[in-house]
C-alpha positions in Angstrom: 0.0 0.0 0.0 1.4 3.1 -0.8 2.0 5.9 1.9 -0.3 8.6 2.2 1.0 11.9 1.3 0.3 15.8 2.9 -1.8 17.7 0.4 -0.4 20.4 -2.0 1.6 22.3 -1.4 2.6 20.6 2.1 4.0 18.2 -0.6 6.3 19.5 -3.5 7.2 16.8 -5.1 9.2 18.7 -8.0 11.6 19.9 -4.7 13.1 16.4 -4.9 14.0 17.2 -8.5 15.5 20.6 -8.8 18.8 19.7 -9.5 21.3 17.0 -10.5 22.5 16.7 -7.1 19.1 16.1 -5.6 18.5 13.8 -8.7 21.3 11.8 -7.6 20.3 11.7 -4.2 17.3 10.1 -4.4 17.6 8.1 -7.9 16.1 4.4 -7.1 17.6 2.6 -10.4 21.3 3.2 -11.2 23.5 1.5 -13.7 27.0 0.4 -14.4 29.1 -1.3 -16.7 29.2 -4.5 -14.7 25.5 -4.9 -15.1 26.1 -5.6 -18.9 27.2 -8.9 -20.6 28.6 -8.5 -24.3 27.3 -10.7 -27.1 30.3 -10.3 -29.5 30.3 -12.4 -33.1 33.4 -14.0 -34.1 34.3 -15.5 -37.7 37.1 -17.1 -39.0 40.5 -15.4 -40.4 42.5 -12.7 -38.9 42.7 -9.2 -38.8 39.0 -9.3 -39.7 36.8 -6.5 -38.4 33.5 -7.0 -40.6 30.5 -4.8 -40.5 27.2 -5.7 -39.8 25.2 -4.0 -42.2 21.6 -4.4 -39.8 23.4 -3.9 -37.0 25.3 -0.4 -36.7 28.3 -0.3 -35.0 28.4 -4.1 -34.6 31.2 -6.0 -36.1 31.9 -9.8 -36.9 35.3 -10.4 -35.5 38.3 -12.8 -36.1 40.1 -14.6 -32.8 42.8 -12.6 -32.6 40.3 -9.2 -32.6 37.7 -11.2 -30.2 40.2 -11.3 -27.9 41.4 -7.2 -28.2 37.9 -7.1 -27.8 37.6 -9.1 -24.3 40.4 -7.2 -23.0 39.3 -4.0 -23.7 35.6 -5.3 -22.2 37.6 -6.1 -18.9 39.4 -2.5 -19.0 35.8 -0.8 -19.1 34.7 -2.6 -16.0 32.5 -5.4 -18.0 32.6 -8.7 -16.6 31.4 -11.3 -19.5 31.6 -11.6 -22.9 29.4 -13.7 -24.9 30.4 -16.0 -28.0 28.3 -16.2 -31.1 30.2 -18.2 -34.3 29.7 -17.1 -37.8 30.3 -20.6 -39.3 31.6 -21.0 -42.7 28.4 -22.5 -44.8 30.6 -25.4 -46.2 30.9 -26.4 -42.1 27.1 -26.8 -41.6 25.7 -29.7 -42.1 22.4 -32.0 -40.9 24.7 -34.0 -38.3 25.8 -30.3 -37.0 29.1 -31.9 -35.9 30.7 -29.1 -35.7 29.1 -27.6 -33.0 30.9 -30.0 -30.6 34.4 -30.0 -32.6 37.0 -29.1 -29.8 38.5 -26.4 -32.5 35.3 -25.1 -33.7 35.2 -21.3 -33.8 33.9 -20.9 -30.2 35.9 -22.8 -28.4 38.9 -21.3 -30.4 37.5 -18.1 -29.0 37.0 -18.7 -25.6 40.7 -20.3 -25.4 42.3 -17.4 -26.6 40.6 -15.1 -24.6 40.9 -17.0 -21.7 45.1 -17.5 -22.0 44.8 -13.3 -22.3 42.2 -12.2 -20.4 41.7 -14.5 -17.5 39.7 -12.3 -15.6 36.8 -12.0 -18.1 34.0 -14.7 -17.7 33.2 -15.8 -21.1 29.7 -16.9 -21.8 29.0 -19.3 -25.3 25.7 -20.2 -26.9 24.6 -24.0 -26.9 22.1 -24.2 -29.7 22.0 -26.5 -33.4 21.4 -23.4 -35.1 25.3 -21.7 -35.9 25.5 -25.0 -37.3 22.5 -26.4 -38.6 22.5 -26.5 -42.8 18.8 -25.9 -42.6 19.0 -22.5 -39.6 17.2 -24.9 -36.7 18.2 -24.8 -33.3 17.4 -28.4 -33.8 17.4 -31.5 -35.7 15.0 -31.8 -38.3 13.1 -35.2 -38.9 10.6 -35.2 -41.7 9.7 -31.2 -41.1 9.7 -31.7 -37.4 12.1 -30.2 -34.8 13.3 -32.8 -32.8 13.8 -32.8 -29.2 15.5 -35.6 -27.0 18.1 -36.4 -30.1 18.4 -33.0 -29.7 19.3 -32.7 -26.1 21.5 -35.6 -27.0 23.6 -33.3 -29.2 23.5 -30.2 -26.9 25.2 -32.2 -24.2 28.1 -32.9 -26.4 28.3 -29.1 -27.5 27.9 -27.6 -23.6 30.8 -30.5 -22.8 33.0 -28.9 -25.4 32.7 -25.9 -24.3 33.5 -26.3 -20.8 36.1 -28.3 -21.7 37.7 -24.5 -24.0 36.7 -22.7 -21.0 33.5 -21.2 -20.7 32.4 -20.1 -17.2 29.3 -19.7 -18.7 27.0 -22.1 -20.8 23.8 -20.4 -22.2 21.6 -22.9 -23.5 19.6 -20.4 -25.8 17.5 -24.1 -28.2 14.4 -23.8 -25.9 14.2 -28.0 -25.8 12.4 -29.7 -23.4 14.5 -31.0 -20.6 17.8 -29.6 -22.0 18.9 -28.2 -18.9 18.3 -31.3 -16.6 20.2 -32.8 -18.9 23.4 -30.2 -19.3 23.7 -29.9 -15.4 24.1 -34.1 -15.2 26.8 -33.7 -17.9 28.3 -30.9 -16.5 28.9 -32.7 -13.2 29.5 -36.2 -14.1 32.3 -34.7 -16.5 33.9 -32.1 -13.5 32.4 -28.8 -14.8 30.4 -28.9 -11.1 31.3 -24.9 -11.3 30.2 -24.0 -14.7 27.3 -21.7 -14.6 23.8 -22.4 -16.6 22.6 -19.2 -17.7 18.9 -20.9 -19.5 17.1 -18.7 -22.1 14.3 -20.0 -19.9 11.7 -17.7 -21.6 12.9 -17.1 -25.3 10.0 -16.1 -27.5 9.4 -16.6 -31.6 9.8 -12.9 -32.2 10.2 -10.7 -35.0 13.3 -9.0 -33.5 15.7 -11.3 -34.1 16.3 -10.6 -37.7 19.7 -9.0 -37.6 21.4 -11.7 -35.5 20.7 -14.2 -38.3 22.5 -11.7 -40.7 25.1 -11.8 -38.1 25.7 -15.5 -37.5 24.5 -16.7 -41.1 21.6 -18.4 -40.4 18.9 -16.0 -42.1 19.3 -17.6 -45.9 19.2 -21.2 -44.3 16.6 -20.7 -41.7 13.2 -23.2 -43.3 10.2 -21.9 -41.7 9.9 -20.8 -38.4 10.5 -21.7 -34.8 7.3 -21.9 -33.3 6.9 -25.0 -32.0 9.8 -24.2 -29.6 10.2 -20.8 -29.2 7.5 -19.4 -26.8 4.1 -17.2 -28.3 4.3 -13.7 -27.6 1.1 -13.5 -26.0 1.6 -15.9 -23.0 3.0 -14.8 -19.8 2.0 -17.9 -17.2 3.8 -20.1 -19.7 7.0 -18.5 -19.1 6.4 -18.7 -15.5 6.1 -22.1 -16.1 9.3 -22.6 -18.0 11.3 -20.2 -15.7 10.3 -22.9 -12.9 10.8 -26.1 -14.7 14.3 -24.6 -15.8 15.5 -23.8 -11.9 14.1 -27.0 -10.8 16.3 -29.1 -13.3 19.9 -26.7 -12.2 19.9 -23.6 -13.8 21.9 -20.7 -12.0 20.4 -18.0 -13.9 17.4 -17.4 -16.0 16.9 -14.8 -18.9 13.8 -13.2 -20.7 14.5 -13.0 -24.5 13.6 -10.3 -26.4 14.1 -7.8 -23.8 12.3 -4.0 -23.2 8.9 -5.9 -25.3 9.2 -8.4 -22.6 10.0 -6.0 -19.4 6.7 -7.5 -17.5 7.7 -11.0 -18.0 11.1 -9.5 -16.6 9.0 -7.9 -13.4 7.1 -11.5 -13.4 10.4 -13.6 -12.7 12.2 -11.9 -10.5 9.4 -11.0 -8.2 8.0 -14.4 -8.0 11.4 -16.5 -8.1 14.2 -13.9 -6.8 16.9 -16.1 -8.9 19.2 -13.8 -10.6 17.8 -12.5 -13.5 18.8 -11.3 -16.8 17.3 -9.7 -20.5 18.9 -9.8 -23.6 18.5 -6.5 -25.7 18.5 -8.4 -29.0 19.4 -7.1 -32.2 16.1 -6.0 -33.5 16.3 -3.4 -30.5 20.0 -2.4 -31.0 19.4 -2.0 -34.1 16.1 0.4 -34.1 18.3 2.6 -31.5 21.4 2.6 -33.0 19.7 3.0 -36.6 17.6 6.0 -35.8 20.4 7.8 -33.4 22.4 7.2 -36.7 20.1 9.3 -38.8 19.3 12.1 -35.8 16.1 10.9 -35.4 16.6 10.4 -31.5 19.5 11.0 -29.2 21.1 8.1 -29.4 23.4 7.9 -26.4 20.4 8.9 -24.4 18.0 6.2 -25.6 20.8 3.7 -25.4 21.2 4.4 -21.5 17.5 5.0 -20.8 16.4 1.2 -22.4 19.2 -0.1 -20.6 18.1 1.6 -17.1 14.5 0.1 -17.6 15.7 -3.1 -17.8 17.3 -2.7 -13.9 14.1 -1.0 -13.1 11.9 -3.9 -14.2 13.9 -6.1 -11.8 16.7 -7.7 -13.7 20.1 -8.3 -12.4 22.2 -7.6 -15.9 21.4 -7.2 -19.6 23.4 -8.7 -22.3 23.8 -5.9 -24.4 25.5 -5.0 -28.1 25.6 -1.2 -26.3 27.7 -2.9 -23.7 31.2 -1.0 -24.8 29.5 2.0 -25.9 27.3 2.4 -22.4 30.3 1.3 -20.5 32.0 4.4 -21.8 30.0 6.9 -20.7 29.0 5.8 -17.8 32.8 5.5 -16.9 32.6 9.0 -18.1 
């Protein structure tokens, strides 16, 4: 219940806003650059700083510049980095084997960075999709997305992983029991103290479009991911999911998109109090960084005020493609 308050004028409440130093004062949300995780896309080659034409300001990355990268993330007071592969196409395949190659791109990555910036936890992706010929997170059986062959082949890819380095497996596939599964594997195989960081409520939304240009997966992807990816309209689902996903071992859970989804955000962390976390996906970077491109809005100011409502809705961190960028200025 809220308090009751003295009648005007009694109660100004413009006084507690006259200027910045009062502001300061009494600001309830603040942010820094160790709320933010970086998603960061790495290719093959070196020297390689590539553009991303739908995402401005975003860049795939060889090894040997993920790893400038990492380092100067660790310099700016960011904590985690987070590994996305742009596979060569000739790579993917329908047995996605290279998703669990020891010396895939990833796990390449996450050595490198590792040997030169110990001090950074890395986080990687475990999904079909990076490697998939046909853009699934999944296997495909006769136009179906499979799931427990599926989980089958996760396990390998989380175990490879761990084995690079990662401190922090993200299973982002949205298969049933995945994470039951992952945390068995993890311990049976001496990762006890890698983290699970579940896309618990990852939903089939249109804002994902640029990250497929980023990764490569756009011109393969055969349909859509529906009948895994959760319906924009349900909110007690995700609940639902968000439970199932703690009860099987995860450390973490995070709502995917992120400022469309900032009451499903409110949802989790008031009823289950387990750190929490949103990813600002690429559609939304790329609508803030697009129009602050063109002068349409302050850019710098939009980037830090979506990123604010993200600790105000309750979550922990944000992985964020602004990470650097926000880190910046808010180092000042």
């Amino acid at each position: 219940m809220q308090p009751t308050l003295a009648p005007y004028p009694a109660t100004r409440l413009r006084r507690l806003r006259r200027t910045p130093a009062l502001r300061a004062l009494v600001q309830e949300t603040t942010l820094s650059p160790a709320d933010f995780i970086w998603p960061v896309f790495v290719r093959d080659g070196e020297g390689v700083v590539e553009p991303i034409t739908s995402m401005p300001g975003v860049n795939r990355l060889s090894v040997d510049k993920v790893v400038e990268a990492a380092a100067e993330a660790h310099a700016l007071g960011i904590p985690a980095i987070c590994l996305f592969p742009y596979t060569d196409p000739a790579l993917k395949t329908e047995d996605c084997a290279e998703a669990w190659n020891p010396d895939n791109l990833s796990n390449r990555a996450t050595r490198a960075i590792k040997q030169a910036v110990p001090d950074i936890a890395i986080m990687t992706d475990v999904a079909l999709d990076p490697y998939n010929i046909n853009g699934h997170d999944g296997f495909v059986e006769n136009g179906e997305i499979v799931n427990d062959r599926t989980v089958e082949a996760l396990v390998k890819q989380a175990l490879s992983q761990a084995d690079a380095g990662a401190d922090i497996i993200g299973p982002s596939d949205m298969m049933d029991g995945r994470i039951g599964a992952l945390r068995t594997a993890l311990e049976g195989a001496g990762h006890q103290n890698v983290l699970l960081l579940s896309y618990a409520a990852k939903y089939a939304s249109a804002f994902y479009g640029p990250f497929r240009d980023a990764v490569g997966a756009s011109g393969a992807l055969q349909g859509d991911k529906k009948t895994y990816q959760q319906d924009p309209g349900n909110s007690d689902e995700a609940m639902r999911l968000i439970a199932r996903d703690l009860a099987e071992g995860a450390d973490m859970i995070m709502v995917k998109p992120g400022m469309p989804y900032l009451d499903i955000c409110r949802r989790a962390h008031e009823m289950f109090g387990a750190p929490t976390f949103a990813y600002q996906v690429s559609g939304e970077y790329a609508m803030i960084a697009g129009a602050g491109e063109r002068g349409w809005i302050d850019g710098d100011k939009a980037m830090l005020e979506s990123l604010t409502s993200f600790k105000r809705a309750g979550c922990d961190g944000v992985l964020t493609y602004f990470a650097p960028a926000a880190a910046r200025l808010l180092n000042g």
